[in-house]
C-alpha positions as CSV (number, residue, x, y, z in Angstrom):
1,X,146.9,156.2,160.7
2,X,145.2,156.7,157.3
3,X,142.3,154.3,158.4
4,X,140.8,156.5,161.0
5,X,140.1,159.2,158.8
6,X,137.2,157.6,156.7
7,X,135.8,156.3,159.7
8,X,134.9,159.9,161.0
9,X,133.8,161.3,157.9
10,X,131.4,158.2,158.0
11,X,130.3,159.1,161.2
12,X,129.7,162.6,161.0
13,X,127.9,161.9,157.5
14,X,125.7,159.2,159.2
15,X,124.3,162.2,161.3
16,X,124.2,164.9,159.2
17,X,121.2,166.3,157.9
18,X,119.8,164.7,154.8
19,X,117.6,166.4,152.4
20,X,115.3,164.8,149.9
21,X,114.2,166.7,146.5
22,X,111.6,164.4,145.0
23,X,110.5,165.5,141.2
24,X,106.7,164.0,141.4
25,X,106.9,164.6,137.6
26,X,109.3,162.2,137.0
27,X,108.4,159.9,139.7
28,X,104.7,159.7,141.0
29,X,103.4,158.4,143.9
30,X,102.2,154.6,142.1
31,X,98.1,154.7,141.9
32,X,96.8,151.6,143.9
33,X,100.0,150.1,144.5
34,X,101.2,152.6,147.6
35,X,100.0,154.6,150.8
36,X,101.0,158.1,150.6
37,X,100.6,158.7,154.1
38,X,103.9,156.1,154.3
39,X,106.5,158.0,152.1
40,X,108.1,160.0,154.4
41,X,107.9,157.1,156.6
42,X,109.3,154.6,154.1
43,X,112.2,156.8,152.6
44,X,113.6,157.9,156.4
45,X,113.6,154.4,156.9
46,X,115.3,153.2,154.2
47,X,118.0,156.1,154.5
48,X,118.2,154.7,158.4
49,X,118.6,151.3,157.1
50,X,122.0,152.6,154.6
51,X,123.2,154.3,157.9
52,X,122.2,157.8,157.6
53,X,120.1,158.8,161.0
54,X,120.2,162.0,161.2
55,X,116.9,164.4,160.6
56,X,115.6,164.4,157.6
57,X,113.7,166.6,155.0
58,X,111.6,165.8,152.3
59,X,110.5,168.5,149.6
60,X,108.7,167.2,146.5
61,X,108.7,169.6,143.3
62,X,106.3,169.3,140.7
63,X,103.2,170.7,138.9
64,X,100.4,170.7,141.7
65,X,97.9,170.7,139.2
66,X,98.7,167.2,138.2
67,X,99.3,165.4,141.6
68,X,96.0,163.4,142.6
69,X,93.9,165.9,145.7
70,X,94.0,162.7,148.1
71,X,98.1,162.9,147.6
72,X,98.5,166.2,148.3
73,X,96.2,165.9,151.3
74,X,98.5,163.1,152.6
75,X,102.4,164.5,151.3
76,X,100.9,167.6,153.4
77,X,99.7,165.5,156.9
78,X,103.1,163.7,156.4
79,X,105.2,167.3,156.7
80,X,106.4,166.6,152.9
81,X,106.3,170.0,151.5
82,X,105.4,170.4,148.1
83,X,106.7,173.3,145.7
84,X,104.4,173.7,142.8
85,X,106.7,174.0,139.5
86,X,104.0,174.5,136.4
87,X,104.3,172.2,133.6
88,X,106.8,173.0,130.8
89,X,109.2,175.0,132.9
């Protein structure tokens, strides 16, 4: 009886909303090595591939000022919204 009980908690975590809070700061987009326009893209899919399909939202935090233009330009087209945070706070 005890074995059903994880198996709907699994099942109603799998759809549940996910949210994503990405420090930039801490962990930039890598220059050269990766399309921003595929972030959103490549984290909803790796969260699909663990088993979590339900919607998904992505907000990264950092100091705006830093973040190259063209990656802002793309986090934006890719619905990845961006909350500026100065430096040193």
């Amino acid at each position: 009886m005890g074995e059903c009980a994880p198996t709907a908690a699994v099942a109603t975590t799998s759809t549940a909303k996910t949210s994503v809070w990405w420090d930039i700061d801490k962990c930039a987009v890598p220059r050269g090595r990766c399309d921003p326009h595929r972030i959103a893209h490549n984290l909803i899919a790796a969260l699909a591939a663990a088993g979590y399909v339900g919607p998904v939202s992505i907000a990264a935090y950092g100091d705006a000022a830093r973040v190259p233009p063209p990656v802002l330009a793309a986090l934006s087209a890719t619905g990845i919204c961006l909350n500026h945070v100065p430096a040193g706070t």
